[in-house]
C-alpha positions as CSV (number, residue, x, y, z in Angstrom):
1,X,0.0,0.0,0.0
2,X,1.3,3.0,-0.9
3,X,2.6,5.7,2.1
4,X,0.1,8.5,2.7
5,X,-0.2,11.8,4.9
6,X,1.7,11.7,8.2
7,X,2.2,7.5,8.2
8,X,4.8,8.3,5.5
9,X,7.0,11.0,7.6
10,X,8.9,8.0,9.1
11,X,10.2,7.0,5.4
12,X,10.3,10.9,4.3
13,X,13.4,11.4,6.8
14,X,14.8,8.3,6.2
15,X,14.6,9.2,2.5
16,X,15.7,12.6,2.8
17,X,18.2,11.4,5.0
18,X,19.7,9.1,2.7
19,X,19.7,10.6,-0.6
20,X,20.7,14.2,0.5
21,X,23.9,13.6,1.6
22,X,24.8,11.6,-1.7
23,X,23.2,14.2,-3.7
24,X,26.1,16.5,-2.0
25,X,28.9,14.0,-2.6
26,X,27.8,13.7,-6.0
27,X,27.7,17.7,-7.1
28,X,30.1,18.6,-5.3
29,X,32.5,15.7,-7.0
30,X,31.4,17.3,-10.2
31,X,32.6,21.0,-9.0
32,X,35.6,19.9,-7.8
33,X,37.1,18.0,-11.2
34,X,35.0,19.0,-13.6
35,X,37.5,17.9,-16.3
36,X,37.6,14.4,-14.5
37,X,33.8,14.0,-14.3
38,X,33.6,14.9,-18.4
39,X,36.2,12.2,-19.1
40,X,34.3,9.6,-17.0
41,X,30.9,10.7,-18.9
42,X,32.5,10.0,-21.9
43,X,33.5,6.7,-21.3
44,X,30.4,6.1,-20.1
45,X,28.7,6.5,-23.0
46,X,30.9,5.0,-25.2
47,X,29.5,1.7,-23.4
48,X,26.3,0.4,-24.4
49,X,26.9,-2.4,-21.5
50,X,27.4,0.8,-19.0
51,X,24.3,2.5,-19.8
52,X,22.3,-0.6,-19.2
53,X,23.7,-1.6,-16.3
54,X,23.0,2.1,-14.8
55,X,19.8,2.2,-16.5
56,X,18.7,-1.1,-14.7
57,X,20.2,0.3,-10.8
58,X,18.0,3.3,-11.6
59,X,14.9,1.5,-12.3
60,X,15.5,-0.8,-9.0
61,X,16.3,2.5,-7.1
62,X,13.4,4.4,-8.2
63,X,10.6,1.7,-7.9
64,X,12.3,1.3,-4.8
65,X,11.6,4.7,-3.8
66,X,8.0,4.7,-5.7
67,X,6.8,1.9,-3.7
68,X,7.8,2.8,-0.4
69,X,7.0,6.7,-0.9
70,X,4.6,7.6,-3.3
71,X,3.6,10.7,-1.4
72,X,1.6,13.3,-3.1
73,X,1.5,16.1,-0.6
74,X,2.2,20.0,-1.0
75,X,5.3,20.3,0.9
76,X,9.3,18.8,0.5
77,X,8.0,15.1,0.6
78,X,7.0,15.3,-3.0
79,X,10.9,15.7,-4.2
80,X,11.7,12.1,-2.9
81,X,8.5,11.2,-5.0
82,X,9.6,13.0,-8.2
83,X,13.4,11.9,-7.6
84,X,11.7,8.4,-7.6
85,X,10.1,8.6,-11.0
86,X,12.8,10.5,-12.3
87,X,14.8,7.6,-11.4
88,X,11.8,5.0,-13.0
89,X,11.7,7.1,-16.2
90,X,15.9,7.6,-16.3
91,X,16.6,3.5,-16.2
92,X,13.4,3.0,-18.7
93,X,15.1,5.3,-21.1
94,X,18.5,3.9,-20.5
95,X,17.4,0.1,-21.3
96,X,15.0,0.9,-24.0
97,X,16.6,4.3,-25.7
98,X,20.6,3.9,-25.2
99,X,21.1,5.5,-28.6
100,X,19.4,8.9,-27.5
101,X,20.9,8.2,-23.9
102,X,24.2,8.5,-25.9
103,X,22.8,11.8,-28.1
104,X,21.6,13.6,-25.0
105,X,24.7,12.9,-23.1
106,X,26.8,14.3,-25.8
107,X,25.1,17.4,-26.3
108,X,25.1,17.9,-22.5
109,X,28.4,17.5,-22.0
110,X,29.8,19.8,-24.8
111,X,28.7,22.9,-23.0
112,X,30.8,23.4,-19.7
113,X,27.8,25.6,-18.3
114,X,25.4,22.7,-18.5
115,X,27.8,20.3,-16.4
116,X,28.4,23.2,-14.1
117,X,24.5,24.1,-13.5
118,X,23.6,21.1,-13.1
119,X,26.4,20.2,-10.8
120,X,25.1,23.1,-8.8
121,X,21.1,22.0,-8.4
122,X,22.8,18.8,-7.2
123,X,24.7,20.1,-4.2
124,X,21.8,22.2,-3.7
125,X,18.8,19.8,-3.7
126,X,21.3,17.4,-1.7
127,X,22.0,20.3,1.0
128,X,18.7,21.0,1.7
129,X,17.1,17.2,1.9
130,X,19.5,16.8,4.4
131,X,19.2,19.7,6.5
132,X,15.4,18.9,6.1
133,X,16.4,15.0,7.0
134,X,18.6,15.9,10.0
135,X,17.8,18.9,11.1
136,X,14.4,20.6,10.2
């Protein structure tokens, strides 16, 4: 049965408290060797086997998520929801697409600001799911 209202604030910190502080480690990798992270990127998508594989962990991770948390409320309990599907939709596309997964990715990762922004709303969506998480 999917988590509703206040029965699902126990998972919500638990959530909030595990995927913020990765979220942090992840951006802030990305800011801190940008060159590094556009190398690895590119490797990555120069394998079809890669892009599955992360494609299918996605999927796990955000049904996971999805059927633990689908909580549709107006506050910050919806983001875990939405990083959920984003993560359902993400491995779908990666399994069944991998050609535009590959056409994407290279268009994103040509522009420096793109990596940079987005490396940015990382450590920011990260920060505050965990201050929310451990501290709110």
């Amino acid at each position: 049965m999917p988590a509703k209202g206040q029965d699902a604030m126990p998972n919500s910190y638990f959530l909030a408290r595990l995927i913020g502080p990765v979220l942090v480690v992840l951006g802030v990798s990305m800011l801190a060797d940008t060159r590094g992270y556009r190398e690895m990127a590119d490797e990555f998508l120069h394998s079809r086997a890669l892009i599955y594989i992360s494609g299918l962990f996605a999927l796990i991770a955000g049904l996971a998520i999805v059927l633990s948390h689908n909580v549709w409320t107006a506050d910050w309990r919806v983001l875990i929801t939405l990083l959920g599907w984003l993560g359902i939709i993400g491995g779908l596309v990666r399994i069944l697409l991998p050609q535009q997964v590959i056409a994407i990715g290279n268009w994103m990762f040509a522009r420096h600001a793109t990596i940079t922004a987005h490396a940015v709303a990382v450590v920011v969506l990260g920060a505050w799911l965990s201050f929310v998480g451990y501290f709110a």
